[in-house]
MARNUBA-298184 format. One record per residue: x, y negated, z of N, C-alpha, C, O in turn; residue number from 1. Coordinates in steps of 0.1 Angstrom, whole numbers, plus 2048, in hexadecimal, padded with zeros to 3 digits. Layout:
N
{site {X,Y,Z},{X,Y,Z},{X,Y,Z},{X,Y,Z},NUM}
...
end
This chain:
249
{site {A13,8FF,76E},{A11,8FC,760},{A08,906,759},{9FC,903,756},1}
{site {A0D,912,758},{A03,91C,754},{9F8,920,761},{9FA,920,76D},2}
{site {9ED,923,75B},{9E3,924,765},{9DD,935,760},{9D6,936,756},3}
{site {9E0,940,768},{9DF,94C,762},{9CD,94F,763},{9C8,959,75D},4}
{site {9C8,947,768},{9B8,948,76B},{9B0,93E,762},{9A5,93A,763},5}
{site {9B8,93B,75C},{9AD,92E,750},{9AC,932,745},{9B4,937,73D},6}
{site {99C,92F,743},{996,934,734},{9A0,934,72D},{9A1,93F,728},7}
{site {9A8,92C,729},{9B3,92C,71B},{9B7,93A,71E},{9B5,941,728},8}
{site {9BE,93F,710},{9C8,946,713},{9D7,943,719},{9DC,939,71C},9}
{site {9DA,950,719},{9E5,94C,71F},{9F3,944,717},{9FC,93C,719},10}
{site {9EC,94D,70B},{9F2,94A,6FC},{9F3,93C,6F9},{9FD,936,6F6},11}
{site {9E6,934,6F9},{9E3,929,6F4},{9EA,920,6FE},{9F0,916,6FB},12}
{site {9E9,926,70B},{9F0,918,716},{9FF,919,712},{A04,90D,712},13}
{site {A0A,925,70C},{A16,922,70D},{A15,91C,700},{A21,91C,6FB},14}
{site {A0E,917,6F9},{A13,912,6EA},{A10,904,6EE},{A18,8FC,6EA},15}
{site {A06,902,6F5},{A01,8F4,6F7},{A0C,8EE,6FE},{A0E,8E2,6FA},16}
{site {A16,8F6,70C},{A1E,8EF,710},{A2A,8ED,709},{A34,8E7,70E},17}
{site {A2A,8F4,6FB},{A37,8F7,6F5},{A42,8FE,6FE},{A4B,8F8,703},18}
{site {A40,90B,6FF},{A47,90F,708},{A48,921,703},{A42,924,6F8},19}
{site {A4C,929,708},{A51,936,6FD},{A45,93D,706},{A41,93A,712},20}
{site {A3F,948,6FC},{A35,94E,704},{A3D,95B,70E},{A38,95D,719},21}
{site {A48,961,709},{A4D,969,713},{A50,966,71F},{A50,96F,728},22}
{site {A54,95A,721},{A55,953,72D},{A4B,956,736},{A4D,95A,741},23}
{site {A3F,952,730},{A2F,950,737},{A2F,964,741},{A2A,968,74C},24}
{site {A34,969,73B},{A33,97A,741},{A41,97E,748},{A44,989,74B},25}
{site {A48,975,749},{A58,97D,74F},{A56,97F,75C},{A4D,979,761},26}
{site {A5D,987,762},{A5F,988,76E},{A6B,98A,775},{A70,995,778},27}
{site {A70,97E,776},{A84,981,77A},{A86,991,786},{A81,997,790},28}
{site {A8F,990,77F},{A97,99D,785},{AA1,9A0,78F},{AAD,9A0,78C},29}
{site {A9C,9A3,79B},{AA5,9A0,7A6},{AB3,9A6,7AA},{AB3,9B2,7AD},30}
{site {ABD,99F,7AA},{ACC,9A3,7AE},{ACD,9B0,7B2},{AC8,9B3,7BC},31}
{site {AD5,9B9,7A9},{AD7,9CB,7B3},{AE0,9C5,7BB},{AE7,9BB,7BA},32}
{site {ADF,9D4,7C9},{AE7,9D0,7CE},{AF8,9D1,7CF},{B00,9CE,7D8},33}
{site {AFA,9D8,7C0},{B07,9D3,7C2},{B0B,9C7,7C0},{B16,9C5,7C2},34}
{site {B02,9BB,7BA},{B09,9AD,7BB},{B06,9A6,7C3},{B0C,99B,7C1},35}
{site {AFB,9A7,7D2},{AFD,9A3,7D8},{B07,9A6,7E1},{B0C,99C,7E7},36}
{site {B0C,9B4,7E4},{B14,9B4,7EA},{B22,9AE,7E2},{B27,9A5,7E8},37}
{site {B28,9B1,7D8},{B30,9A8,7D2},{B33,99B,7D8},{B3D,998,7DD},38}
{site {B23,991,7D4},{B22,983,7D8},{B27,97F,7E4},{B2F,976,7E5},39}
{site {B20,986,7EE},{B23,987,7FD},{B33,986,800},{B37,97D,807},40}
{site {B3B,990,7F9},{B47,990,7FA},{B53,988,7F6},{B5D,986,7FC},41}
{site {B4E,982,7E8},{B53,974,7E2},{B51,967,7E7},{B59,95D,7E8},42}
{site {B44,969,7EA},{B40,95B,7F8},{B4C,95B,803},{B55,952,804},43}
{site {B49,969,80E},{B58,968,81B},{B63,965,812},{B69,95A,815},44}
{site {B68,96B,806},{B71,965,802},{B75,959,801},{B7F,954,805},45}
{site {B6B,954,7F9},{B6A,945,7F5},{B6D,93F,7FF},{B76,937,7FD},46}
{site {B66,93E,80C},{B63,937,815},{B76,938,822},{B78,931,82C},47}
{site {B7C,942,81E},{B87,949,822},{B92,93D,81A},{B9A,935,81F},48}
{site {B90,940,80D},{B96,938,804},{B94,930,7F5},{B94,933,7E9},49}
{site {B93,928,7FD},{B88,91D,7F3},{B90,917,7E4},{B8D,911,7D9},50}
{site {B9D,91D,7EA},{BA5,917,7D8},{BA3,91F,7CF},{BA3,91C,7C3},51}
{site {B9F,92F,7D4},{BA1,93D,7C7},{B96,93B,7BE},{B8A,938,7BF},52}
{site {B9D,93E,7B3},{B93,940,7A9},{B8E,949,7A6},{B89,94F,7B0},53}
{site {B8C,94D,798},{B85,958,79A},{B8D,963,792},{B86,96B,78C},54}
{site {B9E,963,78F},{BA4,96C,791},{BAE,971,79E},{BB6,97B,7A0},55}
{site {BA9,965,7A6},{BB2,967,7B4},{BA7,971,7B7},{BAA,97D,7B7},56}
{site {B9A,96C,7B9},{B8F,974,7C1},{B91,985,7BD},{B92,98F,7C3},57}
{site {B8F,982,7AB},{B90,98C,7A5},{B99,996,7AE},{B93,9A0,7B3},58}
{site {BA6,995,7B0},{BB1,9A0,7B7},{BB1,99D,7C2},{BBC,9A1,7C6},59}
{site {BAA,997,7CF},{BA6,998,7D9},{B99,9A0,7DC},{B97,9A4,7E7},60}
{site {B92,9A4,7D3},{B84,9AD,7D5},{B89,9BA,7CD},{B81,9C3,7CE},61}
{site {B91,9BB,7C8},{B97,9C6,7C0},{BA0,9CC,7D3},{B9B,9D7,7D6},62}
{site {BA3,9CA,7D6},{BAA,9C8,7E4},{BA5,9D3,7EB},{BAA,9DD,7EF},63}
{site {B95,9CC,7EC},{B8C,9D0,7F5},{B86,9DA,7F0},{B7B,9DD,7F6},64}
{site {B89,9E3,7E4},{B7F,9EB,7E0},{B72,9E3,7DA},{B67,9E6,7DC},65}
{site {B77,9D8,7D2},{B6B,9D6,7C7},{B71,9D3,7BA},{B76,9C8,7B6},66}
{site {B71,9DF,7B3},{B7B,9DB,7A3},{B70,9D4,79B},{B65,9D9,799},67}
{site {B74,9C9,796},{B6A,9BC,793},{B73,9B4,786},{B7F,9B3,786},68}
{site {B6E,9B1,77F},{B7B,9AC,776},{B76,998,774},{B6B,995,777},69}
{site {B7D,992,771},{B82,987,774},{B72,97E,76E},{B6B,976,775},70}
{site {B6F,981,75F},{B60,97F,75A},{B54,97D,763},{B4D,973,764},71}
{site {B52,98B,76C},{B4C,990,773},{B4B,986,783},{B41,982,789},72}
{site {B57,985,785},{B55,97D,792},{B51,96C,78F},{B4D,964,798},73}
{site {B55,969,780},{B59,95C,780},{B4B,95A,77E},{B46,950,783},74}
{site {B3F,964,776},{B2F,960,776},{B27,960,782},{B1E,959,786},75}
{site {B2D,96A,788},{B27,967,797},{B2A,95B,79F},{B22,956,7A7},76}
{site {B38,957,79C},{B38,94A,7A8},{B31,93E,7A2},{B2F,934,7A8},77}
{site {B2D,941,794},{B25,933,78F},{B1A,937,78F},{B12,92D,78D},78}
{site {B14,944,790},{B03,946,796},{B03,944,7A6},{AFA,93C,7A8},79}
{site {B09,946,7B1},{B0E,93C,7BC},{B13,92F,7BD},{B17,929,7C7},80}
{site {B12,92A,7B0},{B14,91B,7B5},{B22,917,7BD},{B20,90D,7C3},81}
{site {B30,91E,7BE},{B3C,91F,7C3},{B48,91C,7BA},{B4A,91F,7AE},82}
{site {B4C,917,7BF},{B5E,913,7B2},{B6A,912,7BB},{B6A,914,7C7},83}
{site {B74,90F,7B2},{B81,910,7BF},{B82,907,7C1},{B7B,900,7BA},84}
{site {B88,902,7C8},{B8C,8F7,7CC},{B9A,8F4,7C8},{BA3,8FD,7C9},85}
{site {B9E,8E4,7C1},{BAA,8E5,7B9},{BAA,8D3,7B5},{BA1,8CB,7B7},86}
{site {BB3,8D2,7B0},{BB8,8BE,7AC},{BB7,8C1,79D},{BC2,8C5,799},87}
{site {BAE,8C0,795},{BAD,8C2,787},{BB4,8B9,782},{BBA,8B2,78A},88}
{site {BB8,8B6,772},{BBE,8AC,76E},{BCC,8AD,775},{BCD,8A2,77A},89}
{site {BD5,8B4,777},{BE4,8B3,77F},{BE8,8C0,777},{BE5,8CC,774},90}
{site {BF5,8B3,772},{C01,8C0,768},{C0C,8BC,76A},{C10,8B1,766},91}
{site {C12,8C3,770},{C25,8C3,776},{C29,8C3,767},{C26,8CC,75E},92}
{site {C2F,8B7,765},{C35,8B3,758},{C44,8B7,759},{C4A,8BA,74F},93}
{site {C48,8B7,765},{C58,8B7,765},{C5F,8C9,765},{C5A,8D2,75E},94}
{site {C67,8C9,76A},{C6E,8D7,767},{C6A,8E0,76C},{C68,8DF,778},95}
{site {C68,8EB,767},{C63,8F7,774},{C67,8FA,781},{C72,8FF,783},96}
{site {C60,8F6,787},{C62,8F6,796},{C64,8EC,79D},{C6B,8ED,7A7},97}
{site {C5E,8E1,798},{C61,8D3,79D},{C56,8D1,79E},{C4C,8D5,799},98}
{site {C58,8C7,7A8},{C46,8BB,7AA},{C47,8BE,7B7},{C51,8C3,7BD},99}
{site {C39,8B6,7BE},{C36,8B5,7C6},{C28,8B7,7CC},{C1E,8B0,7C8},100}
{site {C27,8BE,7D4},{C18,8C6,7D8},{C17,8BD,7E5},{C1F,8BB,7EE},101}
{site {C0A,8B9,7E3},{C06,8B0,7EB},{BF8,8B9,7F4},{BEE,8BA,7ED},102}
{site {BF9,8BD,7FD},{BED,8C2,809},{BE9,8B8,814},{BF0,8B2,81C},103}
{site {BE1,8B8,814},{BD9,8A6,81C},{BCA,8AF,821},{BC3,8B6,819},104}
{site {BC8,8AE,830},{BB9,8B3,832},{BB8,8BE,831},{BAF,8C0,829},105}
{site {BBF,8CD,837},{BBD,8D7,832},{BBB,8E0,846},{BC2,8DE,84F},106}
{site {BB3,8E7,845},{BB7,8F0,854},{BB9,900,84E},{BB2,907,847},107}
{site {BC7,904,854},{BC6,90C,84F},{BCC,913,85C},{BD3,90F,865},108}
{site {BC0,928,85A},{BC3,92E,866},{BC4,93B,85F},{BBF,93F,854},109}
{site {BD0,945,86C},{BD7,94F,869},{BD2,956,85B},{BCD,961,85A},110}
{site {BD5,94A,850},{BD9,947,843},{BE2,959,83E},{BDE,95F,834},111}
{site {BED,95D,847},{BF1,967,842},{BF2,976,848},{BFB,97E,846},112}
{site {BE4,976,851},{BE5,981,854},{BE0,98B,84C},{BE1,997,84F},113}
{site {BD9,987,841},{BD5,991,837},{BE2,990,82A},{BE5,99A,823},114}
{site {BE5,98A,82A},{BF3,983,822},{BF2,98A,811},{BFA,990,809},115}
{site {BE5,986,811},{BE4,98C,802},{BED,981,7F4},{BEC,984,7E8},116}
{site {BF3,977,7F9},{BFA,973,7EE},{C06,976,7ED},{C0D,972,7E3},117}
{site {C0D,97E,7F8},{C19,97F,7F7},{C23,970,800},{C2C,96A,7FB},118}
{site {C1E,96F,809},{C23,95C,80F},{C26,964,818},{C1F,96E,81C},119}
{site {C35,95E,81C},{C39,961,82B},{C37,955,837},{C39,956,843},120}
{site {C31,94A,82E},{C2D,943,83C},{C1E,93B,834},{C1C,93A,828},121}
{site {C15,935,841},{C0A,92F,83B},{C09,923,831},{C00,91F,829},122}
{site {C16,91E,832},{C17,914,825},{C25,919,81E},{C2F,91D,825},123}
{site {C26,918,812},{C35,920,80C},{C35,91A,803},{C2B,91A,7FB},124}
{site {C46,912,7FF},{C4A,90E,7F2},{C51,916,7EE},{C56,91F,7F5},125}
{site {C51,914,7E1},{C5E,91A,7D6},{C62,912,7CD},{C5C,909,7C6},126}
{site {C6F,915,7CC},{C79,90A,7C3},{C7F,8FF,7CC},{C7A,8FB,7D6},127}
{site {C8E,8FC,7C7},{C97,8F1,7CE},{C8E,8E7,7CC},{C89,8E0,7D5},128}
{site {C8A,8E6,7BF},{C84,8D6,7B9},{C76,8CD,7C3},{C71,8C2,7C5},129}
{site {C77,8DB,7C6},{C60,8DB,7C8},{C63,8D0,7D7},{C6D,8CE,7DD},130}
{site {C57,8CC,7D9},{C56,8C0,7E4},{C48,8C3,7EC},{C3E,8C3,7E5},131}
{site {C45,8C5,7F6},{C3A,8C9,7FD},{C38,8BD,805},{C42,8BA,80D},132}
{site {C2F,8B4,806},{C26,8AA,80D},{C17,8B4,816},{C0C,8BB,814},133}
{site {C1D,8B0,81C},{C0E,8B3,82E},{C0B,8AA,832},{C14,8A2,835},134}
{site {BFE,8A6,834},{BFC,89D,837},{BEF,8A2,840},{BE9,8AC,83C},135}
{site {BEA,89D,84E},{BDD,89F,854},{BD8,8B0,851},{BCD,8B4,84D},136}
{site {BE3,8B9,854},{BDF,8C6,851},{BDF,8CC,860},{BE7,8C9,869},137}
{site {BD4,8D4,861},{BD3,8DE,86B},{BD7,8EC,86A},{BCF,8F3,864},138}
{site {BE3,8F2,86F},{BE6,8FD,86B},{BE9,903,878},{BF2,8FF,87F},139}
{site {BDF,90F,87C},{BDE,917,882},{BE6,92A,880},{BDF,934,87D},140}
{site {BF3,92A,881},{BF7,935,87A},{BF7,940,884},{BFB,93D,890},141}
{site {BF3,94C,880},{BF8,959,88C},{C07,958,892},{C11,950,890},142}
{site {C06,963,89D},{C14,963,8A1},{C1E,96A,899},{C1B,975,893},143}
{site {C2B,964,898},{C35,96C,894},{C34,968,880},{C3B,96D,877},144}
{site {C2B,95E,87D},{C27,958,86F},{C2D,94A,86E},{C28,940,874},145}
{site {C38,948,867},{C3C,938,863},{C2E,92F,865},{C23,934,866},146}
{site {C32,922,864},{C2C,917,85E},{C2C,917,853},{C23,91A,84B},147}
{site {C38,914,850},{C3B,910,844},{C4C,918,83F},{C56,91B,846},148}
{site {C4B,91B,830},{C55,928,82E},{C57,922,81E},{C50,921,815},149}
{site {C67,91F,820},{C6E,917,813},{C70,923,80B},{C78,92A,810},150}
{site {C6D,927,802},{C70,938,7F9},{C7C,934,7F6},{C85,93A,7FC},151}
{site {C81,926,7EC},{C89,923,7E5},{C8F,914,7E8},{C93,90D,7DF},152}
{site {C8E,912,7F2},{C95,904,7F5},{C87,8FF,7F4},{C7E,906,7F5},153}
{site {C87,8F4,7F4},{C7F,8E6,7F0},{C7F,8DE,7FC},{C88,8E0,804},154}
{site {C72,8D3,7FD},{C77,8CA,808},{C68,8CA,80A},{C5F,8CD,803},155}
{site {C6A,8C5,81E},{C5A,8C6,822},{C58,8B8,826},{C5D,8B4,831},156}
{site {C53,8B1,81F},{C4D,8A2,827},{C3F,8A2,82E},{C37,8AB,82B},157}
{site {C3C,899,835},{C2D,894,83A},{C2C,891,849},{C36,890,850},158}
{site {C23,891,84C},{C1B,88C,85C},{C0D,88D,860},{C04,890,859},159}
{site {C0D,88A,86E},{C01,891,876},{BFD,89A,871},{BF2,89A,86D},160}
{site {C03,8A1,870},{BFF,8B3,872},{BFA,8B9,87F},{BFD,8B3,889},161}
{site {BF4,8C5,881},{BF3,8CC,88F},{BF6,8DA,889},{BF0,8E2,881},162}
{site {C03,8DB,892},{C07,8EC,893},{C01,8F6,8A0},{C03,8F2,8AC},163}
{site {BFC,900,89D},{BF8,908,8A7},{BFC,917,8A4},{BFC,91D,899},164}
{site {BFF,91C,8B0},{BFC,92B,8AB},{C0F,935,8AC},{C12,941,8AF},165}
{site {C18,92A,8A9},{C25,931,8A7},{C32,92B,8A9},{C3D,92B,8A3},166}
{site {C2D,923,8B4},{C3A,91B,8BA},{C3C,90B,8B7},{C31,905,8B7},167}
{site {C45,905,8B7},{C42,8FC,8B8},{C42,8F1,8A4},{C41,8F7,899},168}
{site {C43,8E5,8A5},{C3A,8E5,896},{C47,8E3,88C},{C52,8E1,893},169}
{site {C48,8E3,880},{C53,8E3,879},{C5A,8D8,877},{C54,8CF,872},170}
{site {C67,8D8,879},{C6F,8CA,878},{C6A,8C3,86C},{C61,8C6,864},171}
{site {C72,8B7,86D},{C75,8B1,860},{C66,8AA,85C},{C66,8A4,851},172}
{site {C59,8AA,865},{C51,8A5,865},{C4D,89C,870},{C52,89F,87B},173}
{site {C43,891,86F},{C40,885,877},{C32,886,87F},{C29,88C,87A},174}
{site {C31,87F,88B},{C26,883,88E},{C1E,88E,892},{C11,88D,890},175}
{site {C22,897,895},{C1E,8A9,890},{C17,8A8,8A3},{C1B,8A1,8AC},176}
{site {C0E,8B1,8A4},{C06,8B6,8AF},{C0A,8C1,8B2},{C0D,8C6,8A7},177}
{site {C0C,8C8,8BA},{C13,8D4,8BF},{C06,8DC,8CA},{C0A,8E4,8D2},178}
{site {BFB,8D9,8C9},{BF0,8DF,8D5},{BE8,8E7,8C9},{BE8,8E6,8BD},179}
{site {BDE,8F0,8D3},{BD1,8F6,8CD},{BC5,8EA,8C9},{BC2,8E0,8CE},180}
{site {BC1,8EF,8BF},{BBD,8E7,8B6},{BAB,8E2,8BB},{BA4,8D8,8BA},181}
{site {BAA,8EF,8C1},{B9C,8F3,8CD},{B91,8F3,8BE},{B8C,8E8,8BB},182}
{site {B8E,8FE,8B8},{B88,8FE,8B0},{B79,903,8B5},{B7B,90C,8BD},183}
{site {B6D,8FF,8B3},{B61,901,8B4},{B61,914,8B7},{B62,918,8C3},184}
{site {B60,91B,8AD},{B60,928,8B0},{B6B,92F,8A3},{B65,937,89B},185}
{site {B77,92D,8A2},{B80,938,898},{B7F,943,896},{B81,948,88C},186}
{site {B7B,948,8A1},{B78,959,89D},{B6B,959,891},{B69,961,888},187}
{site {B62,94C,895},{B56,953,888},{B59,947,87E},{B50,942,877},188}
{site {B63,943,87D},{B66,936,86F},{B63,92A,86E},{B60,923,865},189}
{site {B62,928,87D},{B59,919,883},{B64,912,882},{B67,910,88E},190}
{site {B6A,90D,87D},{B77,900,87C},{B72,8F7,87F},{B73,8F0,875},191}
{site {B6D,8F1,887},{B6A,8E2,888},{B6C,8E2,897},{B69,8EC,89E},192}
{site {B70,8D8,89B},{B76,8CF,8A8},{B6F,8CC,8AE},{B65,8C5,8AE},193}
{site {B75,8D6,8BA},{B6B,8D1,8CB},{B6E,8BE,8D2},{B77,8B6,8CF},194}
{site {B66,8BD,8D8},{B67,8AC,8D6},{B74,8AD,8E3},{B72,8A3,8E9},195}
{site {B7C,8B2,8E8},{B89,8B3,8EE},{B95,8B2,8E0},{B9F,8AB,8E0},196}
{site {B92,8BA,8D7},{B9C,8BB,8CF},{BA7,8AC,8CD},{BA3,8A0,8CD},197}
{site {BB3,8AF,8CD},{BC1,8A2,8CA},{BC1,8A2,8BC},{BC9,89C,8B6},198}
{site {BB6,8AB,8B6},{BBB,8A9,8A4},{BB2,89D,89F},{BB5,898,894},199}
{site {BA4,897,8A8},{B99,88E,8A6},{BA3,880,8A7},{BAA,87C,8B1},200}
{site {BA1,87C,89B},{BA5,86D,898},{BB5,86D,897},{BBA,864,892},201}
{site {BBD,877,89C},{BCB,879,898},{BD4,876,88D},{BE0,874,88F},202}
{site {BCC,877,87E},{BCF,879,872},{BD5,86C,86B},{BD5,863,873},203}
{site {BDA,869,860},{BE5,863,85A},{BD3,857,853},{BC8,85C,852},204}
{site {BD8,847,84E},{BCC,846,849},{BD1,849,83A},{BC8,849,832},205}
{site {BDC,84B,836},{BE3,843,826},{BDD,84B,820},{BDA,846,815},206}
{site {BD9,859,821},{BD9,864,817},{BCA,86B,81B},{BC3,871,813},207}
{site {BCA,86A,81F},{BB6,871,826},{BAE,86E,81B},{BAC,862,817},208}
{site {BA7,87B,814},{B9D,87A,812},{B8E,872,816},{B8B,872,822},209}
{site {B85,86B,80C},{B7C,869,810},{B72,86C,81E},{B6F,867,829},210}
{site {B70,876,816},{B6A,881,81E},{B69,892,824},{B6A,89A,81B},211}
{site {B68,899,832},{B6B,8A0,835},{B65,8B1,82D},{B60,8B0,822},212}
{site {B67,8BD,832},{B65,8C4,82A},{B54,8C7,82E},{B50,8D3,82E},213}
{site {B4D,8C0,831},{B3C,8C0,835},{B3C,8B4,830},{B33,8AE,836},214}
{site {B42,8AD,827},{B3A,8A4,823},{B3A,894,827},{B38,889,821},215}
{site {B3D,898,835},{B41,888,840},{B4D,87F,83B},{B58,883,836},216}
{site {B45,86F,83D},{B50,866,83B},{B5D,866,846},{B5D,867,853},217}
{site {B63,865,841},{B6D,867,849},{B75,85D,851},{B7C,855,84B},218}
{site {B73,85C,860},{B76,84A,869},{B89,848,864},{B93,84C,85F},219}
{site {B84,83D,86A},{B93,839,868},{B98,838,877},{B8F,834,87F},220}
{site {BA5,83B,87E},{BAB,849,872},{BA2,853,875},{B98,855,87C},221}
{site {BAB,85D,869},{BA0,869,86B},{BA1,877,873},{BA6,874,87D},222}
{site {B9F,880,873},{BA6,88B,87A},{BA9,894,873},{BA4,898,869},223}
{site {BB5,89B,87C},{BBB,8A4,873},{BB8,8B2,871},{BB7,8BA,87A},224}
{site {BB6,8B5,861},{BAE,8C2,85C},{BA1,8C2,853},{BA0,8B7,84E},225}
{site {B99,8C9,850},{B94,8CB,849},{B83,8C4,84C},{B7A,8C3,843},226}
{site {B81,8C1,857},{B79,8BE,861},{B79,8B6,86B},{B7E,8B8,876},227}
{site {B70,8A7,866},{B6F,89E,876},{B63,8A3,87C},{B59,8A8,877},228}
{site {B69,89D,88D},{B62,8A1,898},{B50,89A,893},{B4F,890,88B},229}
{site {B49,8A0,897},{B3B,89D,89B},{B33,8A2,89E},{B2F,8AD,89B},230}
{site {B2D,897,8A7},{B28,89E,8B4},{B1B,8A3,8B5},{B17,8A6,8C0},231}
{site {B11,8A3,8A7},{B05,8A6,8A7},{B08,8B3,89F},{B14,8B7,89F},232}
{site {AFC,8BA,898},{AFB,8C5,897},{B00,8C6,887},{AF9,8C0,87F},233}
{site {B0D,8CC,882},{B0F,8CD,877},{B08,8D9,86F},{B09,8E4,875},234}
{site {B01,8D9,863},{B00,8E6,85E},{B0B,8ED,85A},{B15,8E7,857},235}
{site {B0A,8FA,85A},{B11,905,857},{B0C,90C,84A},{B01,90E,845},236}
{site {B1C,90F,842},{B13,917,837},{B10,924,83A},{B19,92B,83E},237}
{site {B05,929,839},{B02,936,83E},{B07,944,836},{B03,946,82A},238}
{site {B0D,949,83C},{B13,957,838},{B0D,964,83E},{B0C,964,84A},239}
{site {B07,971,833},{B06,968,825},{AFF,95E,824},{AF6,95C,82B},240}
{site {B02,957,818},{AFD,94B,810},{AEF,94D,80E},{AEC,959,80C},241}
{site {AE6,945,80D},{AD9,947,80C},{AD4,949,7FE},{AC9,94D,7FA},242}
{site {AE2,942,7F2},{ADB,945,7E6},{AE0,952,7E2},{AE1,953,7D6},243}
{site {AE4,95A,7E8},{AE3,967,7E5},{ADD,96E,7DD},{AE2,976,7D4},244}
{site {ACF,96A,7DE},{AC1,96F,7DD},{AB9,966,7D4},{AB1,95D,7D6},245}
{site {AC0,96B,7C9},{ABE,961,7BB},{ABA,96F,7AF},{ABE,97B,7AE},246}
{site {AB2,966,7A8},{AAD,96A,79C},{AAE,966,78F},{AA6,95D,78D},247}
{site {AB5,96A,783},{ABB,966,778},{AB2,967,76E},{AAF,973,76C},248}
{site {AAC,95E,765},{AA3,962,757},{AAC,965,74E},{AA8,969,743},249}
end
């Protein structure tokens, strides 16, 4: 739009486009590197655990040696383009400690060996009242780590689940898989299903999400976790994130 080599001024072209003349001369100012490294670190987080916000993050990077306050991280995950993950619009109307927590589509792996929430097992209720629904969940726990850990009573419902990792899978549920899940590469956060996997097409249809966490429609039935099988080349989000390397006017 502006042309820095044309007779006009420069002056005259930003008036002509209606447009601010400071503009015409800025030169964005590139990220120090204490916030990319920050970024970098909120990203593995994020990507670690996709529900935290950004006062969970907040005292998870406080953890690690980054004292960051809650403002601070919550501008970064929206100059990254990241949010938590969460069922908006949902308010437990009934008594404290009542309801029912519904998890549908979730893989989750040695969840508590960093055990920064305080959970003694990878999924954990609290309260008599409270009600826990599983549904199509992948839960991969370390050794010697619950599945699942009642704090305060409650009740565990659901089906086709796959337990791995710590014995065999927890009563009182239907359908449940009891094998390795055969994940692509776990050590580097590759969750998605080798085309052997028993978790491909295993999944419940009643309660399944749309679609998988890349985006894919999801067959009928579907499989269990966070991820259906396919067999062409999925993208990966790349770590770090490539918008790292951003510039703010």
């Amino acid at each position: 739009m502006i042309d820095r080599d044309h007779a006009l001024p420069l002056v005259r072209q930003a008036k002509a486009l209606n447009i601010s003349r400071g503009s015409v001369y800025y030169k964005p100012r590139p990220d120090p590197p204490e916030d990319l490294a920050l970024m970098r670190r909120i990203d593995e987080l994020h990507l670690e655990y996709p529900f935290a916000g950004a006062r969970m993050l907040r005292d998870m990077l406080g953890r690690d040696g980054f004292p960051v306050g809650r403002r601070r991280v919550a501008t970064l995950m929206k100059r990254m383009g990241i949010a938590a993950i969460y069922s908006p619009n949902i308010t437990n109307t009934g008594a404290s400690g009542s309801g029912t927590i519904k998890i549908y589509n979730n893989t989750f792996w040695n969840n508590s060996t960093r055990n920064p929430f305080g959970t003694t097992g990878v999924l954990e209720i609290q309260g008599s009242n409270m009600t826990m629904n599983a549904v199509n969940n992948l839960v991969y726990a370390p050794s010697g780590v619950a599945y699942i850990s009642k704090g305060g009573g409650g009740i565990i419902t659901g089906s086709n689940n796959l337990w791995f990792g710590n014995g065999a899978s927890p009563s009182g549920l239907t359908s449940s898989i009891n094998l390795d899940p055969l994940f692509v590469n776990a050590s580097n956060k590759d969750f998605h299903l080798q085309a052997l996997s028993l978790a491909i097409g295993a999944g419940s249809i009643t309660t399944v999400p749309t679609r998988d966490n890349d985006g894919l429609i999801r067959p009928v039935p579907p499989s269990i976790g966070a991820f259906e099988y396919f067999s062409g080349t999925v993208v990966q989000r790349p770590n770090p994130p490539t918008n790292l390397l951003v510039s703010v006017q």
